[in-house]
N, C-alpha and C positions, 0 to 999 in steps of 0.2 A: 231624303226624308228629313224634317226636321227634329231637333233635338228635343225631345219629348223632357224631361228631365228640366232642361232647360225652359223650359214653356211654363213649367210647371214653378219655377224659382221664379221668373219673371212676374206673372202672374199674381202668387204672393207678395211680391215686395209691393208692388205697384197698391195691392189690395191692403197692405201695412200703411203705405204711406196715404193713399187715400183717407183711410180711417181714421189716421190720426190729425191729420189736416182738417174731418170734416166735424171731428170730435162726435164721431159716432157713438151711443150709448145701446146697451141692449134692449134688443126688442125694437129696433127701428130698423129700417129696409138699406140694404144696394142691392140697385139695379146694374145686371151686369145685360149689354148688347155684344154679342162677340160672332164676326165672322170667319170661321175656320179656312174658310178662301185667300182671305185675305189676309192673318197669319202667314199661309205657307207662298204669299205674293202672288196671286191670281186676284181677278178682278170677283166681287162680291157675288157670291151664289154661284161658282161657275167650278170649283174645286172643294168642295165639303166634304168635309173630315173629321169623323168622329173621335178620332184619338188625337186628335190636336184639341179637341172640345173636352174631352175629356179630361189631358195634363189641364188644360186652362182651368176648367172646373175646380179639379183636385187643389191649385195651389189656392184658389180665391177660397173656397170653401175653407179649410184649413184656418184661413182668419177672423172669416165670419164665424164660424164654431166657437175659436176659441173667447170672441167677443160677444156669444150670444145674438149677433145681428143676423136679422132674413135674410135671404138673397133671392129676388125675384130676375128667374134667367126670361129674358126677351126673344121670343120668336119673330122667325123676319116679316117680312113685308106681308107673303099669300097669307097668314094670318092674323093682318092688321097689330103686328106686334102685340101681341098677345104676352102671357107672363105666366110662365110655369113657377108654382109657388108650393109653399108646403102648406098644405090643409090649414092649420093651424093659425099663421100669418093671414089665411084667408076669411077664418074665424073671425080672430081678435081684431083686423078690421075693417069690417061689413062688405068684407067683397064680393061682387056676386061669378060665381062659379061660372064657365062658359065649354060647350062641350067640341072638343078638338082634343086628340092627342099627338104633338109633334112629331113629325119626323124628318130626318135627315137630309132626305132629296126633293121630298113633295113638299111640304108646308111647316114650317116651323123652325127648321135649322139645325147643324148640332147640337149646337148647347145649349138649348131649349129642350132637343129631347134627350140629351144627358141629363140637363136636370131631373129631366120628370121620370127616369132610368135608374137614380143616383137618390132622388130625397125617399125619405119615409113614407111620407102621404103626397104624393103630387097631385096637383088641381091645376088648372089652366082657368086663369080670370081676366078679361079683357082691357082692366085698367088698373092703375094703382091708383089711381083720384088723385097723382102727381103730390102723393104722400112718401116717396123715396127722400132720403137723407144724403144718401150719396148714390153715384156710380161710377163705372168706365164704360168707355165706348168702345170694343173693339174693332176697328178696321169701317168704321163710317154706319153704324148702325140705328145711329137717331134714338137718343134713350131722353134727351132734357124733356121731353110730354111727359114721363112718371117722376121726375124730381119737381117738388113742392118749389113754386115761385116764392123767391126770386132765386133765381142757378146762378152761382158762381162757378166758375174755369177753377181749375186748378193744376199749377204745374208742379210734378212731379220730377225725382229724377228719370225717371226711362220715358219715353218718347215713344215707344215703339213695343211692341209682343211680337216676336216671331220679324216677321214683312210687314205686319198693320198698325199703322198710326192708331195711337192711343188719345181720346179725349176725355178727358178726369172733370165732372163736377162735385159740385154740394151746394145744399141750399143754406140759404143765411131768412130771417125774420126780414119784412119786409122793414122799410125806414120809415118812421112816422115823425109828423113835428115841425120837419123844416127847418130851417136856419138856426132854432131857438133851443130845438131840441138839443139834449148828450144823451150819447150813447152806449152801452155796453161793449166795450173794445174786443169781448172774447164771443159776443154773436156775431162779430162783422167779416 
């Protein structure tokens, strides 16, 4: 089995260093996609694991808390990646509510139904309107549709969670002006 504790530091740091790279502020979203299969090195949807979903959750959360930022957890594909969110984030902005509640094996994934397990108010909303500030991917789970165009890459130190490649964005303003224009060096 894998090192749950471990899962769980990893997770945080990667969710530290995203944050500070995307110069996250409170009250704005990551989106986290994360496949517990592919964590413990099986192919996506084929070994689901709630308590690997779970240390993941705990260490990402932990960051977001302490920075005030949402985290809209990603269910998988059977329901169109969908977004377990907290009521409130769904609120403040205008999302509309969609009725599913994830689970594990059938629709949705672990960490979609940890979230909705795990927050205060959970709601499931079928899009963020690609208003996410940052995320990670874990293990190929196609999250750049909820981060706000234009998504920049981001490399981080860790590379990996558990067995699954990690892919780290954030969005930047888009460029306007052309050649002529200058630009703010700390939006880029």
């Amino acid at each position: 089995m894998m090192d749950l504790d471990l899962l769980t530091q990893q997770s945080r740091r990667a969710a530290e260093e995203i944050c500070d790279a995307a110069r996250i502020r409170p009250g704005q979203i990551f989106v986290v996609g994360c496949s517990s299969s592919e964590v413990l090195g099986n192919r996506i949807g084929t070994a689901t694991n709630v308590d690997v979903a779970r240390a993941i959750y705990d260490g990402i959360r932990q960051v977001l808390d302490e920075r005030g930022v949402y985290l809209a957890g990603q269910c998988c594909e059977h329901l169109n990646r969908a977004l377990a969110v907290e009521r409130e984030m769904m609120e403040k902005y205008d999302f509309e509510q969609v009725n599913a509640i994830p689970q594990p094996n059938h629709a949705g994934g672990a960490f979609a139904t940890v979230c909705f397990e795990k927050m205060k108010d959970p709601v499931l909303i079928d899009s963020l309107c690609a208003k996410a500030q940052a995320g990670i991917d874990i293990g190929g789970t196609m999250i750049g549709m909820h981060i706000h165009p234009t998504v920049v890459p981001l490399r981080i130190s860790l590379r990996k969670i558990g067995e699954a490649p990690i892919i780290c964005a954030r969005r930047r303003p888009k460029y306007i002006g052309g050649a002529r224009a200058v630009y703010d060096e700390n939006l880029m």
